[in-house]
C-alpha positions in Angstrom: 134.6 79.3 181.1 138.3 80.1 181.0 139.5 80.6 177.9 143.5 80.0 178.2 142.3 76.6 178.5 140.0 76.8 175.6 140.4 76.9 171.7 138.3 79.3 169.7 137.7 78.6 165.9 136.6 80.9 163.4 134.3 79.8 160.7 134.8 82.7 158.1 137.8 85.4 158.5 136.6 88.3 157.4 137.2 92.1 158.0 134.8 91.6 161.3 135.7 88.7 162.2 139.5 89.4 161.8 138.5 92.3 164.1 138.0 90.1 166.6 140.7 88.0 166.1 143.0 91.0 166.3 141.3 92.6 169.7 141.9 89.2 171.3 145.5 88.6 170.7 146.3 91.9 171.5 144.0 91.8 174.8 145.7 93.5 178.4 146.0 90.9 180.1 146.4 88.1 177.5 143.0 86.7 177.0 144.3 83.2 175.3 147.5 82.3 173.0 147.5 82.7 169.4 147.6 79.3 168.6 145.0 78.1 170.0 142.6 80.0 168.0 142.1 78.3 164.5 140.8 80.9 161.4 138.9 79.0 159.0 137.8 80.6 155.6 137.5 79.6 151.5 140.4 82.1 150.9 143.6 80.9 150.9 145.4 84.0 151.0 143.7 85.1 153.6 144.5 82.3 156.2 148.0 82.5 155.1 147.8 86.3 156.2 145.9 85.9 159.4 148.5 83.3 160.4 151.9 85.4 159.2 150.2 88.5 161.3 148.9 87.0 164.4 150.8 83.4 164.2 147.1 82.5 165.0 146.6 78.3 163.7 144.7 77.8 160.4 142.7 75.3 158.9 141.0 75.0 154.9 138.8 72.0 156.5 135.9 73.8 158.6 134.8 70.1 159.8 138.3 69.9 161.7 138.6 73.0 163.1 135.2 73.3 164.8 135.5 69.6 165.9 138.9 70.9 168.0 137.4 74.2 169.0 135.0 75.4 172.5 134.2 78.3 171.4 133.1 78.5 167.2 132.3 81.6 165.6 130.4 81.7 163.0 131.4 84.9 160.9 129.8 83.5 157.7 127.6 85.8 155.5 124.1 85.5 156.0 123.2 84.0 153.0 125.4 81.4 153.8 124.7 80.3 157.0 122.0 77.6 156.8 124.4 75.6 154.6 127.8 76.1 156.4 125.4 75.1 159.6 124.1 72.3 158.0 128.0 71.2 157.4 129.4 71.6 160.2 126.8 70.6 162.9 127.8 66.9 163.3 130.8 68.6 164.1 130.2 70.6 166.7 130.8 69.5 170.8 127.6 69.0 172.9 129.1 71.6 175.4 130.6 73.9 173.0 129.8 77.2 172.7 128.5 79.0 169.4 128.6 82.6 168.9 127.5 84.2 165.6 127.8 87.5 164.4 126.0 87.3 161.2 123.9 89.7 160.8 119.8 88.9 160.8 120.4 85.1 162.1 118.7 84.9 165.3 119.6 82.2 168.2 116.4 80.0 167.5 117.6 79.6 163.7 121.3 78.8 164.3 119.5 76.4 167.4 116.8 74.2 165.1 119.6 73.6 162.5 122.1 72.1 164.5 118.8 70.2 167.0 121.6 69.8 169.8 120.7 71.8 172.7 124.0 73.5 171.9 124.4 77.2 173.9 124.6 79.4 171.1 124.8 83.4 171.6 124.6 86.6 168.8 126.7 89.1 168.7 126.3 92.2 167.0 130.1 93.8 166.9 131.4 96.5 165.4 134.7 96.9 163.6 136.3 99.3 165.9 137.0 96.5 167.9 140.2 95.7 166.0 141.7 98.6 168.1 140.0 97.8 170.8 137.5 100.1 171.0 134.4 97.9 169.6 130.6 98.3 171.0 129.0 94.7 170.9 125.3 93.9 171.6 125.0 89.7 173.1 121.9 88.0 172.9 121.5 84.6 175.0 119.8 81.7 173.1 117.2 79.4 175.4 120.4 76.8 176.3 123.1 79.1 176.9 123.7 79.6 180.4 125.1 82.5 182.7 128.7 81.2 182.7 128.5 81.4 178.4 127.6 84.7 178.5 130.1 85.6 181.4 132.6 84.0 178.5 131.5 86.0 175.5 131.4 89.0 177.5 134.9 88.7 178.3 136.0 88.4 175.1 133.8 91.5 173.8 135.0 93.0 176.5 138.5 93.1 175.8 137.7 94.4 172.5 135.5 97.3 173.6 132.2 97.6 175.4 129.9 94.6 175.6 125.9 95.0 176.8 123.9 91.6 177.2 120.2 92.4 175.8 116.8 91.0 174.4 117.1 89.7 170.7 114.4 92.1 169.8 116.4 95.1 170.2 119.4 93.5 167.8 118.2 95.4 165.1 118.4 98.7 166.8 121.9 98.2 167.7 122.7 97.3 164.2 121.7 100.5 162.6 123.4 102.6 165.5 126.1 101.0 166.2 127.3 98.3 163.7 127.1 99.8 161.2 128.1 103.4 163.0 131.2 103.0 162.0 130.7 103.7 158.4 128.7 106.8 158.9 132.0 108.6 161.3 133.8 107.3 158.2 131.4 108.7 155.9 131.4 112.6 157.5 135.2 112.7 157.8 135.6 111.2 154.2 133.6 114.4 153.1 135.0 116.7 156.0 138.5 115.5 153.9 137.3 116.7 150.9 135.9 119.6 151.7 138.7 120.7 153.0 140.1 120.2 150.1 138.3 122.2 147.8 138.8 124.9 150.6 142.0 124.9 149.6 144.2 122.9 151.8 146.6 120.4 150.9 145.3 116.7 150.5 147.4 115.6 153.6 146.6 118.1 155.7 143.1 117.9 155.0 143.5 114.2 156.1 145.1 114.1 158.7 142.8 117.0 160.5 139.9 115.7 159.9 141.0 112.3 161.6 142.0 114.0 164.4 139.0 116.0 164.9 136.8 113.1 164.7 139.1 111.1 166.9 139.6 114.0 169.8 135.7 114.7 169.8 135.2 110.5 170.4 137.8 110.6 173.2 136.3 113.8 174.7 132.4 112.3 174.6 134.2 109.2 175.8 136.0 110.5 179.1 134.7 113.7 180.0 131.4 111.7 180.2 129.5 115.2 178.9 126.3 114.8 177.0 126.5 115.0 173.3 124.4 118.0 172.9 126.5 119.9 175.8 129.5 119.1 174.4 128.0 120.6 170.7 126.7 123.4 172.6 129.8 124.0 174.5 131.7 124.8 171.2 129.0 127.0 169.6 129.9 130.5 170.3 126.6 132.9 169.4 126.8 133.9 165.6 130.1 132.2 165.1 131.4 130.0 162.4 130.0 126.5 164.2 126.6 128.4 164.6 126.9 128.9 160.9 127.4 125.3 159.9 124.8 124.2 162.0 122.3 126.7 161.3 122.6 124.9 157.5 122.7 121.2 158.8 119.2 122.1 160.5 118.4 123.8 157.5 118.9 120.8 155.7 117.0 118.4 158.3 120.3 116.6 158.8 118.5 114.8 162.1 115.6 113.8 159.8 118.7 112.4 157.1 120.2 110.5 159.9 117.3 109.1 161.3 116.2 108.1 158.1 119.5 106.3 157.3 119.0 104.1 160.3 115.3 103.3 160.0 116.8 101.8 156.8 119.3 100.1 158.4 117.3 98.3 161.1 114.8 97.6 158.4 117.5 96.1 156.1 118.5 93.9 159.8 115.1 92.6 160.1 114.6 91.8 156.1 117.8 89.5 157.0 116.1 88.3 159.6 116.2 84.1 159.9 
């Protein structure tokens, strides 16, 4: 499916799916014009935002903008979904394609509610995509076909990395990657402040932590060097590194981490539909 012949709507425009929105309009090379994507959501303010930012279409009636659209994401909390499906799926084109990224709602859900064997995939993003740099998981349901996932991985892709993979390991990706994000956050929010109360000025300590965290992502992203290597590689014997991780072992920071997202995957499948 080409998609500068298409138009995409978006049922919900929130922070991930505004993510999106932002990766595609500012795709190399242009994936599809502005216009022709139409950003649906209950929030006014936020559709008259979306539009002033991206010049991106918007529309207050879901009904109308997934009866114009080929491509409909449904970026909808979970707990909504079986009602905003249950709205719009008179709506929806026999040949369109549905991606969700809502988290826990599998294919065969979003599939019995609208009856139509309608090709419907699940995404599990990330929000790093809105600079282009997001990690998305895609899950076929039973009608969608090669070419609709050749189309959703195109537009993942020019967001970040996309990987096509069995629905059963969704909620794996969700604790490590989807919600990933808020962990880096997490360590360099404290790294900030602890650089703080080490004396250092509230800017400074800001703006090096960013860096750090973003120079150590770019070097694990294109020296290709494992992880550990790379850790190792900056751990001179007795030094101050050794020092800090000598505590964070101390601590059982791996047994903290891994705890974290056993809780998250669990948390995916409670969601589960």
């Amino acid at each position: 499916m080409e998609l500068n012949d298409k138009t995409i709507a978006f049922v919900g425009s929130g922070n991930m799916a505004q993510s999106i929105i932002g990766g595609i309009i500012n795709a190399k090379p242009k994936l599809i014009e502005p216009e022709k994507i139409i950003c649906n959501d209950i929030v006014p303010e936020k559709l008259d935002a979306l539009k002033k930012k991206y010049g991106v279409s918007v529309s207050s009636d879901k009904n109308k903008a997934v009866s114009a659209a080929d491509i409909i994401f449904l970026a909808v909390k979970p707990q909504n979904m079986p009602q905003i499906l249950q709205e719009i799926k008179s709506f929806i084109k026999r040949k369109s394609l549905v991606i969700s990224i809502a988290a826990g709602i599998s294919t065969k859900f979003i599939e019995e509610i609208l009856i139509k064997k309608i090709a419907v995939i699940r995404a599990m993003p990330n929000t790093p995509a809105l600079a282009g740099l997001g990690a998305t998981a895609l899950c076929a349901g039973r009608f969608a076909s090669a070419d609709n996932l050749q189309t959703a991985k195109d537009i993942f892709g020019a967001v970040g990395i996309s990987r096509i993979m069995a629905e059963d390991k969704i909620d794996a990706v969700t604790a490590l990657s989807g919600s990933g994000p808020a962990y880096v956050f997490y360590l360099c929010e404290l790294m900030r402040q602890t650089g703080e109360s080490l004396g250092l000025d509230k800017e400074t300590a800001k703006s090096f932590a960013v860096q750090t965290v973003y120079g150590a992502g770019e070097m694990l992203a294109k020296t290709g060097i494992d992880a550990s290597a790379l850790r190792e590689n900056v751990t001179s014997p007795n030094g101050t590194t050794q020092a800090a991780l000598e505590y964070f072992k101390s601590q059982n920071l791996s047994d903290i981490v891994r705890k974290a997202m056993e809780a998250a995957a669990q948390r995916s499948k409670e969601l589960s539909k």
